[in-house]
SERO-4910 file (N, C-alpha, C, O; in steps of 0.05 Angstrom, whole numbers):
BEGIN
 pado doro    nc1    nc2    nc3   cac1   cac2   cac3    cc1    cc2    cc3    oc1    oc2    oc3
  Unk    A   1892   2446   2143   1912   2434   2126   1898   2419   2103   1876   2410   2110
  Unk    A   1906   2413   2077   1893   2410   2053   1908   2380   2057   1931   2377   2065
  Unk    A   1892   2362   2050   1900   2328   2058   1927   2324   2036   1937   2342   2023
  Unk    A   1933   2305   2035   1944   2298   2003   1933   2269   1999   1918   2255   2013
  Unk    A   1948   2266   1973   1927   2252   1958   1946   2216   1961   1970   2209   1956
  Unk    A   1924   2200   1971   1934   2172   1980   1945   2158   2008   1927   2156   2026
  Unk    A   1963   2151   2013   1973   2152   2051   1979   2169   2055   1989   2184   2038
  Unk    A   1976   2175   2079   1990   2198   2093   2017   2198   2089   2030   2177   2090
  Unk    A   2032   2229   2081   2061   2228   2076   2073   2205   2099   2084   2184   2093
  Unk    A   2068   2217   2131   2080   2209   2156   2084   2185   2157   2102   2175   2170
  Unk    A   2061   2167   2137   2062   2136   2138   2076   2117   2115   2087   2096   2119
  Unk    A   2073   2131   2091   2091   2128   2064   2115   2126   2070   2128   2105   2067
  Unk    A   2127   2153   2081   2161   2158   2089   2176   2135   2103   2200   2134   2097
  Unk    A   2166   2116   2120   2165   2093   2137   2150   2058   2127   2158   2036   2131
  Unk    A   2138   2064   2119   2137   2036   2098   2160   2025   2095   2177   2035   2081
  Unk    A   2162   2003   2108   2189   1984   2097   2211   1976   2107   2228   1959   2102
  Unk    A   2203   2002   2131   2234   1993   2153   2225   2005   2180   2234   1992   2199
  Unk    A   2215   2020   2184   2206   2033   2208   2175   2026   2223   2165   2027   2246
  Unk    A   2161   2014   2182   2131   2003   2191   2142   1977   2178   2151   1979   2155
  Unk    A   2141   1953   2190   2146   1929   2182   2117   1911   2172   2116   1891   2157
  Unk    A   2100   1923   2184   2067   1909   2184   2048   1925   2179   2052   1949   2186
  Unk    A   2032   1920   2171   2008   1944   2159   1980   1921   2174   1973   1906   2156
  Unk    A   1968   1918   2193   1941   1911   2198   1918   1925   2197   1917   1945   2211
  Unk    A   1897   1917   2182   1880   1927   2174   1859   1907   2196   1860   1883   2198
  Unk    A   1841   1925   2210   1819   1919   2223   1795   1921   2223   1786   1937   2239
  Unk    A   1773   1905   2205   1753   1912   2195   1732   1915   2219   1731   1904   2241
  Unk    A   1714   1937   2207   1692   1957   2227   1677   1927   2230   1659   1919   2216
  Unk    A   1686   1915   2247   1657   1901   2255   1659   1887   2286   1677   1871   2294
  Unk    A   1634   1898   2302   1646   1898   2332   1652   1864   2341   1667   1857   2359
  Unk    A   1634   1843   2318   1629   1818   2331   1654   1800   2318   1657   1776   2324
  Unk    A   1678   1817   2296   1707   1804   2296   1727   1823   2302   1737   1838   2286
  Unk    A   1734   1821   2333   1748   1836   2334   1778   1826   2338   1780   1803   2346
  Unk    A   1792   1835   2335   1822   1818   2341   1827   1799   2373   1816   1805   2394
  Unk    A   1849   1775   2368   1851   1765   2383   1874   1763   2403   1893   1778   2401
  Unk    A   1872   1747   2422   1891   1753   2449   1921   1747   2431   1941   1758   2439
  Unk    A   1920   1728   2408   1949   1721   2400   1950   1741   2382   1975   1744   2381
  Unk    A   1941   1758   2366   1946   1780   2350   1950   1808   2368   1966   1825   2360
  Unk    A   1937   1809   2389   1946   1829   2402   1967   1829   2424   1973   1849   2436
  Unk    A   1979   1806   2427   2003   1793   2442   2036   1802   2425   2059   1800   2433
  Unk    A   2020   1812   2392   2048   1802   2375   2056   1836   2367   2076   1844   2356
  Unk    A   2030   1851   2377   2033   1886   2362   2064   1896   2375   2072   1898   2397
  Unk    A   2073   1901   2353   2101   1923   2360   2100   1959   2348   2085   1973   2335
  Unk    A   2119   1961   2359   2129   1984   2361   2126   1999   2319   2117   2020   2309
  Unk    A   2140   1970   2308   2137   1973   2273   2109   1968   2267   2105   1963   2243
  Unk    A   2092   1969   2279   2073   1965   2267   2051   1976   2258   2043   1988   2279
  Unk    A   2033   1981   2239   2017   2007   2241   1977   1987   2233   1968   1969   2218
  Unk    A   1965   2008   2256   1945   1994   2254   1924   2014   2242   1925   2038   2247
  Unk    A   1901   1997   2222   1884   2009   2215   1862   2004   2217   1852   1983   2212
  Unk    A   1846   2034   2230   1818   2024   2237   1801   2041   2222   1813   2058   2208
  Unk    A   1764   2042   2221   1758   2056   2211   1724   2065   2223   1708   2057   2240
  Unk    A   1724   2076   2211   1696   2097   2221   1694   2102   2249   1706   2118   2264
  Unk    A   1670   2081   2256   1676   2090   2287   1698   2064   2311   1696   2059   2335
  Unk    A   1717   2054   2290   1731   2041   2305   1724   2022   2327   1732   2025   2350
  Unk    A   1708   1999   2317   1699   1984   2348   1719   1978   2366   1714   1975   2390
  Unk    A   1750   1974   2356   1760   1958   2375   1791   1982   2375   1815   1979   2369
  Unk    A   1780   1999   2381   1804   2030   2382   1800   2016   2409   1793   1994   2401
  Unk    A   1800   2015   2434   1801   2015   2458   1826   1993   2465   1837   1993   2486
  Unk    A   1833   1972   2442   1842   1951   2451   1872   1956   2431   1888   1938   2427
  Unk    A   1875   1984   2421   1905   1991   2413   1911   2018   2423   1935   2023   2422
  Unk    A   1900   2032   2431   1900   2063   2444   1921   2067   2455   1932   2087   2445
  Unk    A   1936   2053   2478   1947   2049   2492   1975   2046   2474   1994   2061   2476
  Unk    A   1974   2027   2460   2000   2012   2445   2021   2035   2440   2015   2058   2443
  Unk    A   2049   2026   2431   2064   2051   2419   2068   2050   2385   2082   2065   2371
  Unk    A   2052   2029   2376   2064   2033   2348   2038   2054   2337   2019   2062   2351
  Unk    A   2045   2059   2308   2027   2079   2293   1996   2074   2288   1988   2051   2286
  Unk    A   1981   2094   2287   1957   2087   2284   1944   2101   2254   1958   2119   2244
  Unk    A   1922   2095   2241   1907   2106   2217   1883   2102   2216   1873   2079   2213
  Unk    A   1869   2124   2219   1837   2123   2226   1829   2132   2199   1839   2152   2189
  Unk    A   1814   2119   2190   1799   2113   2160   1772   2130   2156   1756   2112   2148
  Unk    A   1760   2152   2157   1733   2167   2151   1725   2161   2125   1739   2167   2105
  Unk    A   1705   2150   2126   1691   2148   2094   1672   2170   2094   1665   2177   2116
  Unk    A   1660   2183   2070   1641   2201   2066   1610   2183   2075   1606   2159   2073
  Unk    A   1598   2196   2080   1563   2189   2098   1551   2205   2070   1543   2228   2070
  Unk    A   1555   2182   2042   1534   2202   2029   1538   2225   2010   1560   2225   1999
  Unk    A   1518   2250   2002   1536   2264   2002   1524   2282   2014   1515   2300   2000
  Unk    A   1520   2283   2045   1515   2291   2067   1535   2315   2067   1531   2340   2068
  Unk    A   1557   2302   2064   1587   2330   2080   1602   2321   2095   1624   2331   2096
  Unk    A   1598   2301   2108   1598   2290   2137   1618   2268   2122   1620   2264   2097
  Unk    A   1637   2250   2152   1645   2222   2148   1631   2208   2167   1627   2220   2188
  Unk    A   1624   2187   2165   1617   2164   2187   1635   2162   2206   1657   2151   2204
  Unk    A   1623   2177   2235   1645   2167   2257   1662   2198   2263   1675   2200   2283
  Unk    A   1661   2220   2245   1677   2242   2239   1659   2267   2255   1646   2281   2240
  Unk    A   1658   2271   2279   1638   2284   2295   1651   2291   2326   1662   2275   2340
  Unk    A   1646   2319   2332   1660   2328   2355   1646   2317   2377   1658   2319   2398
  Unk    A   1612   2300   2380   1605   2285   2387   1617   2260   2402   1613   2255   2425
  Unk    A   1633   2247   2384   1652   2228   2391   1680   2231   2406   1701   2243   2399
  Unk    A   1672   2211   2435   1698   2214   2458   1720   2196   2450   1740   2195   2465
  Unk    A   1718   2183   2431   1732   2152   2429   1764   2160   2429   1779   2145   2441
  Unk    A   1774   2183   2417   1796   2195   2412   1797   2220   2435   1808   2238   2422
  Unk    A   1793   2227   2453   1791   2245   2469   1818   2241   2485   1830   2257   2498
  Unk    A   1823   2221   2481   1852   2216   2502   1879   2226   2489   1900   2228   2502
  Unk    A   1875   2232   2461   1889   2241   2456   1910   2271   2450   1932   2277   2439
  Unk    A   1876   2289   2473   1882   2317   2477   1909   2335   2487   1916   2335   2511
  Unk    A   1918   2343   2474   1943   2354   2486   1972   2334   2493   1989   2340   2509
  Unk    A   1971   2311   2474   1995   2299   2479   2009   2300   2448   1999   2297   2426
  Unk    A   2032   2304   2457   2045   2304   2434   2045   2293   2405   2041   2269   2400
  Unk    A   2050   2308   2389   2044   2296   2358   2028   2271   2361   2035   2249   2352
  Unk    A   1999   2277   2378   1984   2260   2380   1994   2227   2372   1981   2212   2356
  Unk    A   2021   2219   2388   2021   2193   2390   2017   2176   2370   2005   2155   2372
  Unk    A   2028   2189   2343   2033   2178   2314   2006   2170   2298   2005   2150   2283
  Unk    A   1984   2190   2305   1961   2180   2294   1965   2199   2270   1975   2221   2270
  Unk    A   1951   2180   2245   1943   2192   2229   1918   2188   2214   1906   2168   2224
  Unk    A   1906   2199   2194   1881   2204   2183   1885   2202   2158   1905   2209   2146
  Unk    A   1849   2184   2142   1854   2175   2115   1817   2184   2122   1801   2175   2138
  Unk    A   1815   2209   2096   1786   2208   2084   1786   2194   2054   1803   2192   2036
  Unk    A   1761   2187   2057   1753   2165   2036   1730   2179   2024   1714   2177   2042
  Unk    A   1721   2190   2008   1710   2209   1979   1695   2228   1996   1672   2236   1989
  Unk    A   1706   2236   2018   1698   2265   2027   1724   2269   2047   1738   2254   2060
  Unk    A   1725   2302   2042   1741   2315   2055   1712   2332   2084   1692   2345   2082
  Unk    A   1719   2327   2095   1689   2343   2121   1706   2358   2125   1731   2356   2120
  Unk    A   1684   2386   2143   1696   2404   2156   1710   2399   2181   1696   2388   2198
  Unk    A   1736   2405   2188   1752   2396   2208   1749   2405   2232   1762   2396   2251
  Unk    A   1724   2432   2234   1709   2453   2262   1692   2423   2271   1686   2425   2295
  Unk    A   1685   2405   2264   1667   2379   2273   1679   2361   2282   1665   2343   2292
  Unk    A   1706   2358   2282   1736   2340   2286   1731   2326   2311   1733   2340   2331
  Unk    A   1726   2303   2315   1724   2280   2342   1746   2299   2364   1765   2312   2356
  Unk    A   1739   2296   2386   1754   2306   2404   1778   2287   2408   1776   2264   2415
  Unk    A   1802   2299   2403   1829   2286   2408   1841   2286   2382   1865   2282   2382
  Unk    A   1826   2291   2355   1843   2289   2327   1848   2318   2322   1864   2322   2303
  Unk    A   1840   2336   2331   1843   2369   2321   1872   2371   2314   1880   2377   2292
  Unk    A   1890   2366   2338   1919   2365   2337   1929   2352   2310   1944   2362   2293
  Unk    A   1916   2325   2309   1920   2305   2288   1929   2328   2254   1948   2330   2239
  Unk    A   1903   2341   2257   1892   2350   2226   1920   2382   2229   1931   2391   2209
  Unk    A   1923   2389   2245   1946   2412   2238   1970   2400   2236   1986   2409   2220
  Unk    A   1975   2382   2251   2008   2366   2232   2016   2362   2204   1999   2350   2190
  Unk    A   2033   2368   2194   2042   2368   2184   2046   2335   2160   2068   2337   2150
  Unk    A   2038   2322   2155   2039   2301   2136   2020   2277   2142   2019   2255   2131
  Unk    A   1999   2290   2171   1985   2266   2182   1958   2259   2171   1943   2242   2179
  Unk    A   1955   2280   2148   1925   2270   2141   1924   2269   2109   1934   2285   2093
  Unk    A   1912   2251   2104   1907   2241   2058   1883   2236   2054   1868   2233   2073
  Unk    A   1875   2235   2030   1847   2234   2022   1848   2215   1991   1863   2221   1972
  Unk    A   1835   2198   1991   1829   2173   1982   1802   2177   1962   1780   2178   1974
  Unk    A   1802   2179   1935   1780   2180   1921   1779   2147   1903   1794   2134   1889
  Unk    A   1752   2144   1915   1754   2113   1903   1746   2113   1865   1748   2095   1848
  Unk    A   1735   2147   1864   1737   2142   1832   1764   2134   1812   1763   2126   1789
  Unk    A   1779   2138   1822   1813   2139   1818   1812   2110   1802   1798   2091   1809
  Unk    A   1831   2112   1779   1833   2088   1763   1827   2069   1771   1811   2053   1762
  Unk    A   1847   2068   1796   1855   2037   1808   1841   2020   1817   1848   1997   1825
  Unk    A   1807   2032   1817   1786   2022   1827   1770   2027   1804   1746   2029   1808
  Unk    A   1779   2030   1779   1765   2033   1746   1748   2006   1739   1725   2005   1730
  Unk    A   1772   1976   1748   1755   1956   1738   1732   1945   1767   1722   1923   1764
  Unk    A   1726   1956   1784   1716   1946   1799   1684   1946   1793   1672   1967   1787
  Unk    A   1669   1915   1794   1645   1921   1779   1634   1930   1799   1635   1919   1820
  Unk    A   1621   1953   1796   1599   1965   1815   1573   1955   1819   1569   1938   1802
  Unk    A   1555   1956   1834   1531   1948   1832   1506   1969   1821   1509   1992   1830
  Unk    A   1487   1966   1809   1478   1982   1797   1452   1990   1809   1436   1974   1819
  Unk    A   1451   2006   1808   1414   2019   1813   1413   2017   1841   1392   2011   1854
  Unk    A   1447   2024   1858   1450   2040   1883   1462   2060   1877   1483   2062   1864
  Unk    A   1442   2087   1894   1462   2112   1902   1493   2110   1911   1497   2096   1931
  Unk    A   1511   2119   1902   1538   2118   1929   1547   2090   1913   1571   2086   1916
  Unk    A   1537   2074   1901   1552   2049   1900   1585   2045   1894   1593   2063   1879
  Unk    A   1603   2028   1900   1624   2025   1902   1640   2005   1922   1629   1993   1940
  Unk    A   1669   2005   1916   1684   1985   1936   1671   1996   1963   1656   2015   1968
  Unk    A   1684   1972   1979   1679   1989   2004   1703   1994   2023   1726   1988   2016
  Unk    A   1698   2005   2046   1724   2027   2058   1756   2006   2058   1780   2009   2052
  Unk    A   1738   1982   2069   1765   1966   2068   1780   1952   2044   1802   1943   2049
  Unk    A   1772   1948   2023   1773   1935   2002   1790   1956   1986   1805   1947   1969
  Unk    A   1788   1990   1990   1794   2009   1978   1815   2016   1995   1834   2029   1986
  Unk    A   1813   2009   2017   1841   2020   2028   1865   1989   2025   1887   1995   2016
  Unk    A   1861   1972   2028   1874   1943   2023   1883   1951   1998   1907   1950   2000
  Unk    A   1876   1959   1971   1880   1960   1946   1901   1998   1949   1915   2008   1930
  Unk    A   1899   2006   1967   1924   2034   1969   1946   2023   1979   1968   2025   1967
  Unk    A   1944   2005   2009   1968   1986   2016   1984   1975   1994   2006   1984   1988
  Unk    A   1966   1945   1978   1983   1939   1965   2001   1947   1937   2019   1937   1924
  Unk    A   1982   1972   1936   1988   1987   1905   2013   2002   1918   2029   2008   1900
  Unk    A   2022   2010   1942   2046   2019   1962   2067   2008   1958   2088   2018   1952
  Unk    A   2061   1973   1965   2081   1956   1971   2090   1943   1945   2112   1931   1943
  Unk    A   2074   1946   1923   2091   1937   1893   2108   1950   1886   2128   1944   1874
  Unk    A   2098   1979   1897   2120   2010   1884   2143   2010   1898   2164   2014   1887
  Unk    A   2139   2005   1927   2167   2005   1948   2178   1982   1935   2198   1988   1922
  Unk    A   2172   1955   1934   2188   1938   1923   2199   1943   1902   2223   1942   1902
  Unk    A   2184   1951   1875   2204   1962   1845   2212   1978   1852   2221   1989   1832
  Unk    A   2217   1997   1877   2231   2019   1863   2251   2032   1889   2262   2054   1887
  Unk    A   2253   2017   1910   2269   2014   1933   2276   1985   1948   2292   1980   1966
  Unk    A   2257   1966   1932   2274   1947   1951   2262   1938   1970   2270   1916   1978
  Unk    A   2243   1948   1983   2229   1955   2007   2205   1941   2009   2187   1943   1991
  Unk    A   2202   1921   2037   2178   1907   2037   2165   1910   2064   2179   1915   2084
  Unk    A   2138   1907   2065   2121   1894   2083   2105   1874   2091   2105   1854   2076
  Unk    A   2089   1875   2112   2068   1858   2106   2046   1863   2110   2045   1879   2128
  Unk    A   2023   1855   2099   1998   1866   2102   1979   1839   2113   1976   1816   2103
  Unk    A   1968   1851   2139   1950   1828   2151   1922   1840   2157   1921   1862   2168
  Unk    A   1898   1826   2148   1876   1832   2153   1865   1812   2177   1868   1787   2180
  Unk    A   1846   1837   2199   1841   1820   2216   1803   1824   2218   1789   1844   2215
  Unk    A   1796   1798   2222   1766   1807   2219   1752   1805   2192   1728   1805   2187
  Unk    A   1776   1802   2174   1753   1804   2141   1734   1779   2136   1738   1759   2123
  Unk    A   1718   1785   2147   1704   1752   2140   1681   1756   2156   1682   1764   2180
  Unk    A   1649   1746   2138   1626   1744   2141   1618   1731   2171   1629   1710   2179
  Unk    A   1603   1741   2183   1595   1730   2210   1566   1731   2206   1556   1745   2188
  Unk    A   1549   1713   2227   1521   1711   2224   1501   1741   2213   1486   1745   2195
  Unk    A   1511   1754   2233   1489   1780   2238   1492   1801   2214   1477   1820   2207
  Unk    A   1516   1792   2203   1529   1815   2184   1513   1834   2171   1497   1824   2155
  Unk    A   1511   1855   2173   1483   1872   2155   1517   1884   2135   1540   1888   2141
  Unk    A   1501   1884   2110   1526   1891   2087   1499   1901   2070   1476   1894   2068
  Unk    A   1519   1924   2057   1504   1941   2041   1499   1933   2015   1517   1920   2004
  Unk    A   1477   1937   2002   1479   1926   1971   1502   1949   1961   1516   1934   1947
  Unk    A   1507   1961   1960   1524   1977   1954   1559   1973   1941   1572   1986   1924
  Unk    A   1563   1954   1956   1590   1941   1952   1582   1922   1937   1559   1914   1937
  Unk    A   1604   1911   1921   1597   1883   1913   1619   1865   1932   1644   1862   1929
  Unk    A   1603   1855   1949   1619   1834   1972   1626   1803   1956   1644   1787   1960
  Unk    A   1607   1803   1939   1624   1771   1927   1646   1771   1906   1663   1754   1902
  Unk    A   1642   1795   1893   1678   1804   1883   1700   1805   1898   1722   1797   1892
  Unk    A   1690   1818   1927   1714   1827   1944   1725   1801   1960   1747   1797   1970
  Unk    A   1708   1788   1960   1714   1766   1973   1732   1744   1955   1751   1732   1964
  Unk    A   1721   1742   1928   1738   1725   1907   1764   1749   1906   1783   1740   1895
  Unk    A   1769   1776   1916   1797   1787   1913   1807   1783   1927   1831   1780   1922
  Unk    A   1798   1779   1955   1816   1770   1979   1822   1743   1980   1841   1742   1996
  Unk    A   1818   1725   1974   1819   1699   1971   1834   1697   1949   1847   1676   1950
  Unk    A   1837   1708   1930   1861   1703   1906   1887   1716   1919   1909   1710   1909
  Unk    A   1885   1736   1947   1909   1742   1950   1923   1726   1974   1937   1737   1990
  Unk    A   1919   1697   1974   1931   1675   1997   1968   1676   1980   1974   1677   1956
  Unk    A   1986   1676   2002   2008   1686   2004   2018   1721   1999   2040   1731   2002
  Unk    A   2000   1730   1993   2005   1759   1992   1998   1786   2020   2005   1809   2023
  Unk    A   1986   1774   2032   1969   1782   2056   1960   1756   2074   1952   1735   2065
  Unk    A   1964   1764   2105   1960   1745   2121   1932   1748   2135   1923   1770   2142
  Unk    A   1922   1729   2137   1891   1727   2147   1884   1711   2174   1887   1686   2179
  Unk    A   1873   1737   2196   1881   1729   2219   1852   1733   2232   1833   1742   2219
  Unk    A   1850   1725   2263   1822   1735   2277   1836   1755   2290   1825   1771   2305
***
């Protein structure tokens, strides 16, 4: 199946009344969400994880929607985390419309014969998989850093900026709102961060967006 271009249809169509919450869960194993955030997940709610998902084990189970985020490794071919290698999704073999998961590549499309065990199903449905190019305007003014290969936003900052570019359009042009909560965005001791991103822009963007997005552990 040939992705389309931005959210997955399956997740677009539902924005606003069916998905009431959009959480975004940043890749990092040492913030992972907490007993009162995971006490509050419903049925409307759609969670997003990415690469190799540290804390997929602690929504797997849940019934609301899921969105697994592959960024390109490079320009290898490959996504980070995007490997038949990987069991993390294995549970999801043979159950129906794989349990509302869907898929977001980020400036690579990989070959889908390499597909984590349990997403194969995922990638032949019908509206469950999009592809995300961060060259795309909307990421035009973002200052890059220079004199890195690959440089650019990074996975979460680029997907946070498709959310809310979603939720201005549903609001002008249906009416239609959500909310967007990030869990985890925020610097911890050990943090290894790429020069690649510019993290002190992203951080002055998330911090200009207090009342627009909720900021949780």
């Amino acid at each position: 199946m040939v992705p389309t271009s931005g959210i997955p249809a399956n997740i677009l169509e539902h924005l606003g009344f069916a998905i009431r919450r959009v959480i975004l869960v940043a890749n990092n194993s040492e913030c992972g969400p907490s007993r009162q955030l995971l006490a509050t997940i419903a049925d409307a709610d759609l969670i997003v994880q990415y690469n190799r998902c540290y804390h997929y084990e602690l929504f797997k189970e849940l019934n609301c929607r899921k969105l697994i985020v592959f960024r390109g490794d490079g320009y290898s071919g490959s996504s980070f985390g995007f490997s038949r290698k990987v069991k993390t999704f294995s549970h999801l073999n043979g159950r129906p419309r794989a349990e509302g998961v869907s898929i977001l590549f980020v400036d690579n499309i990989p070959y889908f014969g390499n597909a984590p065990r349990g997403l194969k199903g995922v990638l032949r449905e019908q509206g469950t998989c999009a592809f995300l190019d961060t060259s795309e305007a909307i990421f035009e003014t973002y200052p890059t850093p220079q004199g890195v290969e690959g440089a650019g936003p990074s996975t979460g900052f680029a997907t946070l900026n498709l959310f809310l570019r979603a939720r201005e359009g549903l609001r002008r042009e249906a009416g239609r709102e959500f909310e967007i909560v990030l869990c985890g965005f925020r610097d911890v001791p050990s943090s290894q961060l790429w020069g690649g991103h510019n993290w002190a822009y992203e951080r002055d963007f998330v911090s200009g967006l207090a009342g627009r997005v909720i900021m949780v552990s």
